[in-house]
N, C-alpha and C positions, 0 to 999 in steps of 0.2 A: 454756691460758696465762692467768693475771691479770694486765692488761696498766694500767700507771700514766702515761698522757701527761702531761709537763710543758712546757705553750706556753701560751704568754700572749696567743694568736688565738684567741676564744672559737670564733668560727666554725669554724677546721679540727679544734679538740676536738670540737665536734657531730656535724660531718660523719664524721668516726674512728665516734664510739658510734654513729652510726647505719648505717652500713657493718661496723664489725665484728661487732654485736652480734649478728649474724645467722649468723657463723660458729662454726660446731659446735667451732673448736681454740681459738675464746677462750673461756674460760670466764665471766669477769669483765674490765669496762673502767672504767676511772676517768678523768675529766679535772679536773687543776688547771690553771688560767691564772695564781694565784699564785705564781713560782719560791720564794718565804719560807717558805713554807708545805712544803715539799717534803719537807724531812727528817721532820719530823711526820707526814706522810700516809704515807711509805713506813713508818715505823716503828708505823702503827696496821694503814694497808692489806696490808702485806705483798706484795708486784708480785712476779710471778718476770719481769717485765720490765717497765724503764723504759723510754719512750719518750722522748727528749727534744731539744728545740728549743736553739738555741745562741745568737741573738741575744732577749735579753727585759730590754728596755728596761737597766736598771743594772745587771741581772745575765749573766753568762757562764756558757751550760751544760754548758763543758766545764770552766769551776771546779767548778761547782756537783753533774755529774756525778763528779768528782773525789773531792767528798768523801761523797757517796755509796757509792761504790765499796770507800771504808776504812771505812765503817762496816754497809754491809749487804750479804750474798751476795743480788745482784740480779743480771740480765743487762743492759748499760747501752747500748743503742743508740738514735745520735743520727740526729733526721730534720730534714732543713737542705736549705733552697732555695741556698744557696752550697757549690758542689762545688770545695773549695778541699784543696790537698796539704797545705797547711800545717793546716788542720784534722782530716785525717783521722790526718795524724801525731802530732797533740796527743791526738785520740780513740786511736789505738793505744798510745800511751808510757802512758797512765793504763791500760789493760786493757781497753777498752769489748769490748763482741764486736761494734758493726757502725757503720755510717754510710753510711744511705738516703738518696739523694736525696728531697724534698718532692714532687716534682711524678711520682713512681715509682706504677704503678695498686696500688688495691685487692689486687690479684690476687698480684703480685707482693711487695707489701710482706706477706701471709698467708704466704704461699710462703718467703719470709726468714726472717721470724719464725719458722717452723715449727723451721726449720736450725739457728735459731740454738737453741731452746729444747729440740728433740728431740735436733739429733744434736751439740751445744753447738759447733756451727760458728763460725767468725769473719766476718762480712760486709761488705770492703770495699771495692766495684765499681774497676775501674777506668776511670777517666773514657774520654768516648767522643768522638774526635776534635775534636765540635765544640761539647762541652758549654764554660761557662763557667766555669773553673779558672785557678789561674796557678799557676808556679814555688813551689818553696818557697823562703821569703828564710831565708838564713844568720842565725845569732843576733848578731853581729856588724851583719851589714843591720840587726835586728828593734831592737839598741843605738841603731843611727844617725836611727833615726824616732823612738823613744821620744823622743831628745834633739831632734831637730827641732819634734815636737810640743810640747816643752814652749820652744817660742820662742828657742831658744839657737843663735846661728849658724855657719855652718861655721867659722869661725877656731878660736870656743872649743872646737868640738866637737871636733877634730884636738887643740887641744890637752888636753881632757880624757880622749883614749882614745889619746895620747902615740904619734900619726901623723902625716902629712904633711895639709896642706890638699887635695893631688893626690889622695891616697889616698880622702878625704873624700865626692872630688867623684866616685871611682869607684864607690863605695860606693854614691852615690845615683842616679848613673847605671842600674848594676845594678838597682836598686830601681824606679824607672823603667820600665825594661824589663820588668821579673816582674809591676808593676800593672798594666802596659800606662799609665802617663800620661806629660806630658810637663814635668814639673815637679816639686821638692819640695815644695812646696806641695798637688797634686793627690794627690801621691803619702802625704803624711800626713794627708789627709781622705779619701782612700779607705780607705785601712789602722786609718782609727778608726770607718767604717762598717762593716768587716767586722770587725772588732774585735782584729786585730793587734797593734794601741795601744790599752794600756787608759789612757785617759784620769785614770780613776779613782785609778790610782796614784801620781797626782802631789802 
């Protein structure tokens, strides 16, 4: 396996090359911490597998995986400390073949990888009772924060998506509940640290 990490924590890239390189089924390891740089190293390095991180800094690496995917036969599995449905759904709708948890051993992330690259398995765990996960929010929910986070209040919102103000406030209730907070306010600063709401689209 030639193996392309792109995370922007120089430390868990070291830690990877110095753990894998010792295994007899990677053949080659590379780390960028640049996500910019991405598409250029895949199309010099040539990876028969990406590895790749999801929060880095302005960039998104399940965009960035994305357009990867339509440009090069790669195997595109994301490794992510947030074990979220709404991610994994994002990583399956584009083609990825897996989504690892971060904190998953050595052993087991080889053993994955083997699956995915030998027998072109698809890999995606299903959370385990008490891992850190939430609901996935409806696109409709995913409308109703986008428009929150860009400061626009329930009145207008109801009437920009031609609903009741009730409807509004179920909406965020829902929404609420799937982040676990207890507010719209908490509920659209958590959904723009996990990256739900792209900020950047405003």
């Amino acid at each position: 396996m030639k193996i392309l990490l792109v995370d922007d924590h120089s430390l868990i890239g070291k830690s990877l090359e110095i753990t894998l390189k010792n295994s007899p089924e990677v053949s080659q390891f590379k780390h960028i911490s640049n996500p910019k740089i991405a598409q250029s190293v895949v199309l010099s390095y040539s990876p028969s597998i990406v590895l790749m991180d999801i929060h880095m800094g302005d960039y998104n690496g399940l965009e960035l995986g994305e357009q990867l995917l339509k440009k090069f036969p790669i195997k595109l599995v994301f490794l992510s400390g947030f074990d979220l449905i709404e991610y994994k759904e994002r990583a399956m709708s584009i083609n990825a073949h897996g989504f690892l948890d971060k904190h998953i051993t050595v052993e087991d992330l080889i053993n994955q990888l083997k699956k995915i690259y030998f027998e072109n398995k698809r890999i995606f765990p299903e959370k385990e009772e008490n891992n850190f996960a939430y609901q996935s929010l409806t696109s409709r929910e995913k409308e109703v924060l986008q428009l929150l986070s860009q400061g626009i209040k329930q009145t207008a919102i109801a009437t920009k998506l031609s609903v009741s103000e009730r409807t509004v406030r179920n909406h965020i209730y829902s929404i609420n509940e799937k982040l676990e907070t207890n507010s719209a306010i908490t509920s659209v600063i958590k959904a723009i640290e996990l990256g739900i709401v792209n900020v950047h689209l405003q």
